[in-house]
Biopython code that builds the backbone (N, CA, C, O; Angstrom):
import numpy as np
from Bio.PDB.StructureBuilder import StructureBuilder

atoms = [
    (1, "UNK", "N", (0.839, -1.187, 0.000)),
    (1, "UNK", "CA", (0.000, 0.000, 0.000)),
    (1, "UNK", "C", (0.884, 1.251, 0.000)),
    (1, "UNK", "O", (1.777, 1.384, 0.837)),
    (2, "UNK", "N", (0.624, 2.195, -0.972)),
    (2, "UNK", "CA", (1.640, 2.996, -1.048)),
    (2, "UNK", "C", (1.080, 4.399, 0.256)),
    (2, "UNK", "O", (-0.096, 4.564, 0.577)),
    (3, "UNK", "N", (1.942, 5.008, 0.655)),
    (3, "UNK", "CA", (2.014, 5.877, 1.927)),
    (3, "UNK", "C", (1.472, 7.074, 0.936)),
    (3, "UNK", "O", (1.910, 7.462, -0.147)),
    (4, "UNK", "N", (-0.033, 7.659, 1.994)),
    (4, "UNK", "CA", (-0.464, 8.984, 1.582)),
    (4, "UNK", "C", (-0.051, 10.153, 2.227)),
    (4, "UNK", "O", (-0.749, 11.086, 1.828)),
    (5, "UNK", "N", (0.900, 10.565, 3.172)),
    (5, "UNK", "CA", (1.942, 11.241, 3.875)),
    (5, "UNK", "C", (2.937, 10.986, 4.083)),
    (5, "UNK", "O", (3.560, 10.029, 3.623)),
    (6, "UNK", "N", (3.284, 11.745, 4.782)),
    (6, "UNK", "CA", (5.004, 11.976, 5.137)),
    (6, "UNK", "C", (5.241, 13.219, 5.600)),
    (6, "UNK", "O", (4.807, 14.243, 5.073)),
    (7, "UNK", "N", (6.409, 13.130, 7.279)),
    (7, "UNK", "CA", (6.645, 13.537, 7.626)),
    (7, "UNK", "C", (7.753, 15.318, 6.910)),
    (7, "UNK", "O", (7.992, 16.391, 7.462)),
    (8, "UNK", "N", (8.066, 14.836, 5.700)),
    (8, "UNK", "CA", (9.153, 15.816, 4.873)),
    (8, "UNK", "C", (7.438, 17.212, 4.280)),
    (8, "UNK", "O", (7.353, 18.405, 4.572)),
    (9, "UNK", "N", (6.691, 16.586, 3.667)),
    (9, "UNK", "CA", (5.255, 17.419, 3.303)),
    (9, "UNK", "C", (4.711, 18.038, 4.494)),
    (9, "UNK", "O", (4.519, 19.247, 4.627)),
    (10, "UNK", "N", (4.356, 16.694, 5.774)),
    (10, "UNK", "CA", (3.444, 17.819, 6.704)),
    (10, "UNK", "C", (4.161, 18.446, 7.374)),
    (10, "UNK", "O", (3.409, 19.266, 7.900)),
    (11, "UNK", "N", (5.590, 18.703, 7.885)),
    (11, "UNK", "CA", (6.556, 19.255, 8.281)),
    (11, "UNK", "C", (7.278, 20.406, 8.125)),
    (11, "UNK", "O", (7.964, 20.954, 8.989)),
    (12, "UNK", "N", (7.033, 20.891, 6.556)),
    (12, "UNK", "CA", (8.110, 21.345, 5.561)),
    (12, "UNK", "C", (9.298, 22.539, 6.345)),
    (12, "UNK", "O", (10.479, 22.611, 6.004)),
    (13, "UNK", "N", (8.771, 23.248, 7.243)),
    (13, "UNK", "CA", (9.385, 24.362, 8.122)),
    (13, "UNK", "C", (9.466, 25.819, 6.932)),
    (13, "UNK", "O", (8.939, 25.994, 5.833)),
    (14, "UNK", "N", (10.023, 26.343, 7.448)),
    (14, "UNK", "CA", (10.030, 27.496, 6.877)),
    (14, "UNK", "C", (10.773, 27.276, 4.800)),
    (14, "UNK", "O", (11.920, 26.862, 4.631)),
    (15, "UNK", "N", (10.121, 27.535, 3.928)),
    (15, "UNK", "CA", (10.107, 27.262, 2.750)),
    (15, "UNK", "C", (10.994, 28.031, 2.026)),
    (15, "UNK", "O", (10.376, 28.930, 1.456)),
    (16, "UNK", "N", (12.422, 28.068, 1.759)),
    (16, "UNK", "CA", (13.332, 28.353, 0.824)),
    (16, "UNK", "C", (13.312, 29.411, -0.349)),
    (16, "UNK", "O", (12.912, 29.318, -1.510)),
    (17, "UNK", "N", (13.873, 30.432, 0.345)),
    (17, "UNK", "CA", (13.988, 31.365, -0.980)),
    (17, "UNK", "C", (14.008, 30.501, -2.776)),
    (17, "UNK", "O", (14.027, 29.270, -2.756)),
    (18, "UNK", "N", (14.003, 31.060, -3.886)),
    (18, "UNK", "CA", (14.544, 30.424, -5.149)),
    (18, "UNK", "C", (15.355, 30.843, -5.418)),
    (18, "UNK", "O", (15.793, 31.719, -4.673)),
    (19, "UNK", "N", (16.206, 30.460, -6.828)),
    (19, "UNK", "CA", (16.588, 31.167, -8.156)),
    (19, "UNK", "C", (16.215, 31.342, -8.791)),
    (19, "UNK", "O", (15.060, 30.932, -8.679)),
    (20, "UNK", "N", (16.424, 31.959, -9.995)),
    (20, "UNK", "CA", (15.740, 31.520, -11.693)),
    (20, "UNK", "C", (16.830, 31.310, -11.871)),
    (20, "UNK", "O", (17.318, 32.379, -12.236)),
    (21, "UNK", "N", (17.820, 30.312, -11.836)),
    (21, "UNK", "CA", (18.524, 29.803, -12.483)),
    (21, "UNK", "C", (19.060, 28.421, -11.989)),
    (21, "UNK", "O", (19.001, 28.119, -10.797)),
    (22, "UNK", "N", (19.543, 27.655, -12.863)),
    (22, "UNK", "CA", (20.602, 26.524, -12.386)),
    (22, "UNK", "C", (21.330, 26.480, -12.438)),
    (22, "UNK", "O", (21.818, 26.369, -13.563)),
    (23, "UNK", "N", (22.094, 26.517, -11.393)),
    (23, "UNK", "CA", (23.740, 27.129, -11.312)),
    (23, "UNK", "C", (24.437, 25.918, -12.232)),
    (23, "UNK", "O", (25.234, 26.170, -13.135)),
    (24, "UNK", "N", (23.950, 24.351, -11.812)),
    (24, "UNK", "CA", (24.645, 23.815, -12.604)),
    (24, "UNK", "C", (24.540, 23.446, -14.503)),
    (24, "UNK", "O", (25.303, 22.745, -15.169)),
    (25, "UNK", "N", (23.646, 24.008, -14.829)),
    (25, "UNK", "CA", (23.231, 24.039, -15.922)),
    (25, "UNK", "C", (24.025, 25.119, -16.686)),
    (25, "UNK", "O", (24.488, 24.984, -17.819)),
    (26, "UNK", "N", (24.151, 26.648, -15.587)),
    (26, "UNK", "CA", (24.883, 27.895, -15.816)),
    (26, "UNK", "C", (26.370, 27.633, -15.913)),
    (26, "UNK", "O", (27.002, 28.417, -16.621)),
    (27, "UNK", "N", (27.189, 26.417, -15.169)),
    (27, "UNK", "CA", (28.189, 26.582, -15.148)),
    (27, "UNK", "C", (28.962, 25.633, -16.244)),
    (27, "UNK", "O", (30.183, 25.752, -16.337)),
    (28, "UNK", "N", (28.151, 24.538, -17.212)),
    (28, "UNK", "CA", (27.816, 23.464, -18.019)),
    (28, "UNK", "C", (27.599, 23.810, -19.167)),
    (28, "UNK", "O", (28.084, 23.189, -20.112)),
    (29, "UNK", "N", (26.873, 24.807, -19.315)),
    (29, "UNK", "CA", (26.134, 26.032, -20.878)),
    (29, "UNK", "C", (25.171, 24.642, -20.569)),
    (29, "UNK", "O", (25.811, 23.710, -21.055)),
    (30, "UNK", "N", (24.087, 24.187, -20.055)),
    (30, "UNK", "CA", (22.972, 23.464, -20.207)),
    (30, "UNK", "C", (22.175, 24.176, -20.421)),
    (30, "UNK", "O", (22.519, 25.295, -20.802)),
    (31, "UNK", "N", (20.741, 23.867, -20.278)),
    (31, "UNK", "CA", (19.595, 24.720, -20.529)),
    (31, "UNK", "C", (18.724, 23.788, -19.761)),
    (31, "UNK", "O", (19.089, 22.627, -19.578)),
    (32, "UNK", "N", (17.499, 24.272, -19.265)),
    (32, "UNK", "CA", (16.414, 23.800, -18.495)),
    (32, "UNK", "C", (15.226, 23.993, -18.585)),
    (32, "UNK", "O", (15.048, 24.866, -19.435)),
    (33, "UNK", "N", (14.111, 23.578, -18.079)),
    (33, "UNK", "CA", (13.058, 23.168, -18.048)),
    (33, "UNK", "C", (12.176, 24.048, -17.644)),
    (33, "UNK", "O", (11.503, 24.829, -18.317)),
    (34, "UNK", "N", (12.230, 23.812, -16.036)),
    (34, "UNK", "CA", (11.598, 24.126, -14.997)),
    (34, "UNK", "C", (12.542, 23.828, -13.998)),
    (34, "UNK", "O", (13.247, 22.828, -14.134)),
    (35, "UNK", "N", (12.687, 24.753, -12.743)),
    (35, "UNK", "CA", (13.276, 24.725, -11.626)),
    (35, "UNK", "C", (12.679, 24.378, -10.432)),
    (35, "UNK", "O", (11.626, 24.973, -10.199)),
    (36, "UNK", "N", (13.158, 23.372, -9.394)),
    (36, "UNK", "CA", (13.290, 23.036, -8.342)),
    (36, "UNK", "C", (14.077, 23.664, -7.126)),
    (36, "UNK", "O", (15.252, 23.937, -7.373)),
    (37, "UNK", "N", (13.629, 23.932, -5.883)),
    (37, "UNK", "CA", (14.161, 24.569, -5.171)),
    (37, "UNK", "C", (14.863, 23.476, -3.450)),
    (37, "UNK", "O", (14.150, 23.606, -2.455)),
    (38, "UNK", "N", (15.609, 22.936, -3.361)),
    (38, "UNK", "CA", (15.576, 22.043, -2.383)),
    (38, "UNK", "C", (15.163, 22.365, -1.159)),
    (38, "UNK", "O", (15.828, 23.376, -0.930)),
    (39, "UNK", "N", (14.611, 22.200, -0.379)),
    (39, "UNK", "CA", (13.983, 22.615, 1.424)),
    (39, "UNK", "C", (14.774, 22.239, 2.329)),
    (39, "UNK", "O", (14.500, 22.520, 3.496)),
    (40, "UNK", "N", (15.852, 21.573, 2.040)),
    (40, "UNK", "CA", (17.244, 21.322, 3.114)),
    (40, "UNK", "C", (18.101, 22.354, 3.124)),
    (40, "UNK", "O", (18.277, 23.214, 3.987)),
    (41, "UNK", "N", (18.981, 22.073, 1.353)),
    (41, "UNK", "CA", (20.019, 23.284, 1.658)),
    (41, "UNK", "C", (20.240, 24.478, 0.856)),
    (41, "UNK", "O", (21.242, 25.186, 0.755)),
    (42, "UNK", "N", (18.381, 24.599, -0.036)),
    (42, "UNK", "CA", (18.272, 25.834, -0.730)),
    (42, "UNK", "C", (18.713, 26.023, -2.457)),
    (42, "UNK", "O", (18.588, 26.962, -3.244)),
    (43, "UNK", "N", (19.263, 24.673, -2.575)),
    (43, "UNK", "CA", (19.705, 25.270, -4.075)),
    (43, "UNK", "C", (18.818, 24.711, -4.937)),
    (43, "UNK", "O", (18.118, 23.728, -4.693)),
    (44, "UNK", "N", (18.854, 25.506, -6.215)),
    (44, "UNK", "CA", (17.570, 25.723, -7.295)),
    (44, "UNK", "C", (18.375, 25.504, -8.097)),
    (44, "UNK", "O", (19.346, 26.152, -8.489)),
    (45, "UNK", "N", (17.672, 23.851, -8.557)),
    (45, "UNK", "CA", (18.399, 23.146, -9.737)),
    (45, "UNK", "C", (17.054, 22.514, -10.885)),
    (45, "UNK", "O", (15.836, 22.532, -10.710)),
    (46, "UNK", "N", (17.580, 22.173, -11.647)),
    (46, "UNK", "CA", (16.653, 22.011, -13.205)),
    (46, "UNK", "C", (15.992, 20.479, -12.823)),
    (46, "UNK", "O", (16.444, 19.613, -12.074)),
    (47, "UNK", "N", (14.717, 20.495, -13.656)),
    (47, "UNK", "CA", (13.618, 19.242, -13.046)),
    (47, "UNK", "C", (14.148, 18.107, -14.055)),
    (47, "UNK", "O", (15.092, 18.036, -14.841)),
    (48, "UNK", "N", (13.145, 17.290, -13.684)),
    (48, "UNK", "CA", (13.255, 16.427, -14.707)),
    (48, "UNK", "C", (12.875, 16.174, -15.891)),
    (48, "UNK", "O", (13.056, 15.071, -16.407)),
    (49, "UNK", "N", (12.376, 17.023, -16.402)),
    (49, "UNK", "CA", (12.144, 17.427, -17.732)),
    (49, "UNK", "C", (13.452, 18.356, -18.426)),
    (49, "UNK", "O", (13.442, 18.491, -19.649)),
    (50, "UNK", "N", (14.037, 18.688, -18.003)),
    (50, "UNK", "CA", (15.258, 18.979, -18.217)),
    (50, "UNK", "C", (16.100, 18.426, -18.472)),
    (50, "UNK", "O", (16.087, 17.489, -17.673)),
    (51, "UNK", "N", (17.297, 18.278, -19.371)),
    (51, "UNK", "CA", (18.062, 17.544, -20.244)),
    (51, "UNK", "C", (19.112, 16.735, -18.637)),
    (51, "UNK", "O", (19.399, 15.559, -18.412)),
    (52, "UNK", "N", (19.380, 17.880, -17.920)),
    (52, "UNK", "CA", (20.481, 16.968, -17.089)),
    (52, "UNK", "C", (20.003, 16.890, -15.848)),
    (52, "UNK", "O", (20.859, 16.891, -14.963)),
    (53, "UNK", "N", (18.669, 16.809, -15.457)),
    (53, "UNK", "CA", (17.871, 16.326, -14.197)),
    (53, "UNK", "C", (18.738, 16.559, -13.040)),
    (53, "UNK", "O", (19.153, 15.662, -12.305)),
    (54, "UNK", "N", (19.006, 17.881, -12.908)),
    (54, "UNK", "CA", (20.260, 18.145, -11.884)),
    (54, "UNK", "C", (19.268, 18.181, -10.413)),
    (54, "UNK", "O", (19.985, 18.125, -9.414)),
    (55, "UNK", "N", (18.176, 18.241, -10.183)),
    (55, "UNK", "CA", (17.425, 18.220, -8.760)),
    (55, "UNK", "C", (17.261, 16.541, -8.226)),
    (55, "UNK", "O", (17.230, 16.138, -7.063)),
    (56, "UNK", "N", (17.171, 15.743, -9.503)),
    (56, "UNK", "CA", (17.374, 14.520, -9.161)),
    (56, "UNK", "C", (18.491, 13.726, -8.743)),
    (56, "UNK", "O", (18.519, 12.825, -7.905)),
    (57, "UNK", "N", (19.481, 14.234, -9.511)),
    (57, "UNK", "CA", (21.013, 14.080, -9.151)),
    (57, "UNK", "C", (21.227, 14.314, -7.641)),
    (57, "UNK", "O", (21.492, 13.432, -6.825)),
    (58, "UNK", "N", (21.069, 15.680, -7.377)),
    (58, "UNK", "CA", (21.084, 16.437, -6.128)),
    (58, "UNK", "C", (20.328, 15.140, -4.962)),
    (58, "UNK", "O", (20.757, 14.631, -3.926)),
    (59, "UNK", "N", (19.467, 15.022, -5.483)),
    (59, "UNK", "CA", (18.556, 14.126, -4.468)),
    (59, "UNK", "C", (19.114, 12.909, -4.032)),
    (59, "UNK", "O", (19.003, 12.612, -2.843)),
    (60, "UNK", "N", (19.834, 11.981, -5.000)),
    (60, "UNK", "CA", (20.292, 11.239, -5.054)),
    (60, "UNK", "C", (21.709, 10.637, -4.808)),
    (60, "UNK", "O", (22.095, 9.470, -4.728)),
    (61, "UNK", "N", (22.415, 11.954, -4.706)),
    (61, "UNK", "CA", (24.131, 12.409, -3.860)),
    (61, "UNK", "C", (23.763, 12.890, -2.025)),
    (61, "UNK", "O", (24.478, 12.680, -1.044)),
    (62, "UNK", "N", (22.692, 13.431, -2.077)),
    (62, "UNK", "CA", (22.684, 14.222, -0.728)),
    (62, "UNK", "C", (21.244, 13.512, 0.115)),
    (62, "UNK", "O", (20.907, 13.535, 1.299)),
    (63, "UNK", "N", (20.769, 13.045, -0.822)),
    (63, "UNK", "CA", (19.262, 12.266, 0.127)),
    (63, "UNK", "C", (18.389, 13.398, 0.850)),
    (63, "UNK", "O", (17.598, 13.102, 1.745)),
    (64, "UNK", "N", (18.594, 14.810, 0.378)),
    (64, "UNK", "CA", (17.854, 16.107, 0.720)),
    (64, "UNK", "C", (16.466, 15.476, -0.026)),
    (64, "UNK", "O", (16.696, 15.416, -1.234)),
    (65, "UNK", "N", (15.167, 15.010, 0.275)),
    (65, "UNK", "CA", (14.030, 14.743, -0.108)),
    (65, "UNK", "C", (12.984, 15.951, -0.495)),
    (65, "UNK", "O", (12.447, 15.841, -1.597)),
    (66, "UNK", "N", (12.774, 16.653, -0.002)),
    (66, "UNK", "CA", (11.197, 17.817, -0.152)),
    (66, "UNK", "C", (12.043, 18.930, -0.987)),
    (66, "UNK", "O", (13.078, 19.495, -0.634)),
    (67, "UNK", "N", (11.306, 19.083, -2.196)),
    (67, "UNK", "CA", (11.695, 20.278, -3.290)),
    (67, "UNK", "C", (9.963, 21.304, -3.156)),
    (67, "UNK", "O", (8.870, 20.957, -2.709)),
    (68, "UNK", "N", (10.273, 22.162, -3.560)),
    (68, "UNK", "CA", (9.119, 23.298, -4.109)),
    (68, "UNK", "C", (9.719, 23.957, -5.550)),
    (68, "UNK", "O", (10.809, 24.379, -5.936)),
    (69, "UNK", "N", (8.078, 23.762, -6.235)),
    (69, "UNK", "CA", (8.265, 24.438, -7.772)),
    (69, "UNK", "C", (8.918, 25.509, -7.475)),
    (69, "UNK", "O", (8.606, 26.165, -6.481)),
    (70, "UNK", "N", (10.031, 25.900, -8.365)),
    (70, "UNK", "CA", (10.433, 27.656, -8.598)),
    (70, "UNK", "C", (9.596, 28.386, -9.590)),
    (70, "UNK", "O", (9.699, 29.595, -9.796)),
    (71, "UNK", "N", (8.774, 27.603, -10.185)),
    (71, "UNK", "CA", (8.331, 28.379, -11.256)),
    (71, "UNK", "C", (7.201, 29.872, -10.629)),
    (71, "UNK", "O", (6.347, 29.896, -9.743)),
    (72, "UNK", "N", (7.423, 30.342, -11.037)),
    (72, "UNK", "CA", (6.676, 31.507, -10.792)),
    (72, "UNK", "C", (4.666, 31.037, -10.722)),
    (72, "UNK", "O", (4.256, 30.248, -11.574)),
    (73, "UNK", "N", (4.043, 31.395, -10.069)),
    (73, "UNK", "CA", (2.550, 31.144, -9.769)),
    (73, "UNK", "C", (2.505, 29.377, -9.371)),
    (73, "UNK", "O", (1.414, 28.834, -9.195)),
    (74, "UNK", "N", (3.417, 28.830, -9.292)),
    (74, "UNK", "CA", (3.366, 27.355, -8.943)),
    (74, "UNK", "C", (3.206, 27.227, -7.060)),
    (74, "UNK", "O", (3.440, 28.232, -6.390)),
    (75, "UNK", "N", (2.919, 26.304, -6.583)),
    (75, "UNK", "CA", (2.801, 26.295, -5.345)),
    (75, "UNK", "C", (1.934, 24.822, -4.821)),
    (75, "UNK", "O", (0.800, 24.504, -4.461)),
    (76, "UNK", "N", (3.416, 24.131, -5.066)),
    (76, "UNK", "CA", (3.531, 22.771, -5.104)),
    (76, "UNK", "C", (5.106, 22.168, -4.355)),
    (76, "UNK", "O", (6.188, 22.754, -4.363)),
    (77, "UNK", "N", (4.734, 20.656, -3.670)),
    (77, "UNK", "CA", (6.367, 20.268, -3.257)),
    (77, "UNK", "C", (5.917, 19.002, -3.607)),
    (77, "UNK", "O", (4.742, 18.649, -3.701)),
    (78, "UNK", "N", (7.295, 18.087, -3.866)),
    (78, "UNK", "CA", (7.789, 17.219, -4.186)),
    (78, "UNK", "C", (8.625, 16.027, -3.043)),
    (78, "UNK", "O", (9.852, 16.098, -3.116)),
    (79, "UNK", "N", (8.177, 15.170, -2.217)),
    (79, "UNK", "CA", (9.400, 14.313, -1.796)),
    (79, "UNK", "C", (9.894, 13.197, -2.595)),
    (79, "UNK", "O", (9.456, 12.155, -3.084)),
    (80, "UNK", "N", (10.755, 13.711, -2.537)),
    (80, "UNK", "CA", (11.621, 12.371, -3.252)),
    (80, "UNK", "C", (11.484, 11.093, -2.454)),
    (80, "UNK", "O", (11.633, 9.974, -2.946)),
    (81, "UNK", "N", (11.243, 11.291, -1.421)),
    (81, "UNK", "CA", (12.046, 9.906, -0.172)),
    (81, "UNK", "C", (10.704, 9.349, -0.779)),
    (81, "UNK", "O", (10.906, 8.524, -1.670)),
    (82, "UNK", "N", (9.500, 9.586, -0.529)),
    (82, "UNK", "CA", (8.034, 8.930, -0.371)),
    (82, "UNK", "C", (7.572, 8.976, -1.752)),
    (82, "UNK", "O", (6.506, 8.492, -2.131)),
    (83, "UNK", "N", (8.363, 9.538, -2.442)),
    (83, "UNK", "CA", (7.136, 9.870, -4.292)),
    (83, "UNK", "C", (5.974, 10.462, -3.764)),
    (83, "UNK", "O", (4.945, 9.788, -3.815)),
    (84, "UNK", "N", (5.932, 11.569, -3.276)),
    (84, "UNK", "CA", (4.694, 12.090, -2.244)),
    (84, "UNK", "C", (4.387, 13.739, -3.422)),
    (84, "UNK", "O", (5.423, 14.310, -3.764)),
    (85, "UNK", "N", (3.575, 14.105, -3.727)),
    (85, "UNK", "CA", (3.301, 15.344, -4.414)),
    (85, "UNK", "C", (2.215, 16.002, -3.703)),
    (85, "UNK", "O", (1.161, 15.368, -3.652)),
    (86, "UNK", "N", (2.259, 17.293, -3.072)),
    (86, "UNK", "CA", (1.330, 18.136, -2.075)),
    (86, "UNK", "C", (1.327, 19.822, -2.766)),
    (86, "UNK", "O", (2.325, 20.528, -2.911)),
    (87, "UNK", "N", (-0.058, 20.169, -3.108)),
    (87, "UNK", "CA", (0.279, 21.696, -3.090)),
    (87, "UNK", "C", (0.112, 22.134, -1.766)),
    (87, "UNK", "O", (-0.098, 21.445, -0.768)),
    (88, "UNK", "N", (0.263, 23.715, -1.893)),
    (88, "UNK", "CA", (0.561, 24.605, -0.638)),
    (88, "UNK", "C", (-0.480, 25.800, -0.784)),
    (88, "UNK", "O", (-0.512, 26.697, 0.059)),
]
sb = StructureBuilder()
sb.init_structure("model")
sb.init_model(0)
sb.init_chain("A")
sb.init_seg("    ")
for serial, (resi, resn, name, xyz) in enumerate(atoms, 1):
    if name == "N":
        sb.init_residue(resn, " ", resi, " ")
    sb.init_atom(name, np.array(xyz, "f"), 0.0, 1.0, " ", f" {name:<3s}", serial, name[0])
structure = sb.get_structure()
C-alpha cells in the first residue's frame, strides 16, 4: 500500500527562498526546463524534464528529499524519499 503522507510534506518548516537559475546548468552552458528549489540546503536546480535532471542528481548524492516548484505562480512540493506530491 503505497504511503499517503510523510513527515518531509506535513513538516516542511520554513520554505526556501529560489533562483531563476541553475547554477549547474549555468556553469555546463545546459539549458532547463523548470526549476526546483531544495527545502534542506536551498539550491535551485533544473527538473526532470530537463536535459540533465540536476534536482534529481542532487537528491540522489545528498538524500535532501522535499523540493518546491520555482516556477513563478506554482505552489507545489515534491518528496523524493516517499514519491509524495502536495500543493501549498
Amino acid at each position: 500500500m503505497r504511503q499517503v503522507t510523510c513527515n518531509h510534506i506535513d513538516n516542511p518548516g520554513d520554505l526556501k527562498e529560489h533562483s531563476d537559475l541553475c547554477d549547474v546548468c549555468i556553469k555546463n552552458s545546459g539549458s532547463w526546463v523548470h526549476l526546483r528549489t531544495c527545502q534542506t540546503c536551498g539550491i535551485t536546480l533544473c527538473c526532470d524534464n530537463s536535459p540533465n535532471k540536476h534536482m534529481s542528481a542532487h537528491f540522489k548524492e545528498t538524500g535532501h528529499p522535499l523540493v518546491v516548484s520555482a516556477q513563478e505562480g506554482e505552489r507545489w512540493m515534491w518528496c523524493y524519499e516517499h514519491q509524495l506530491f502536495a500543493k501549498y
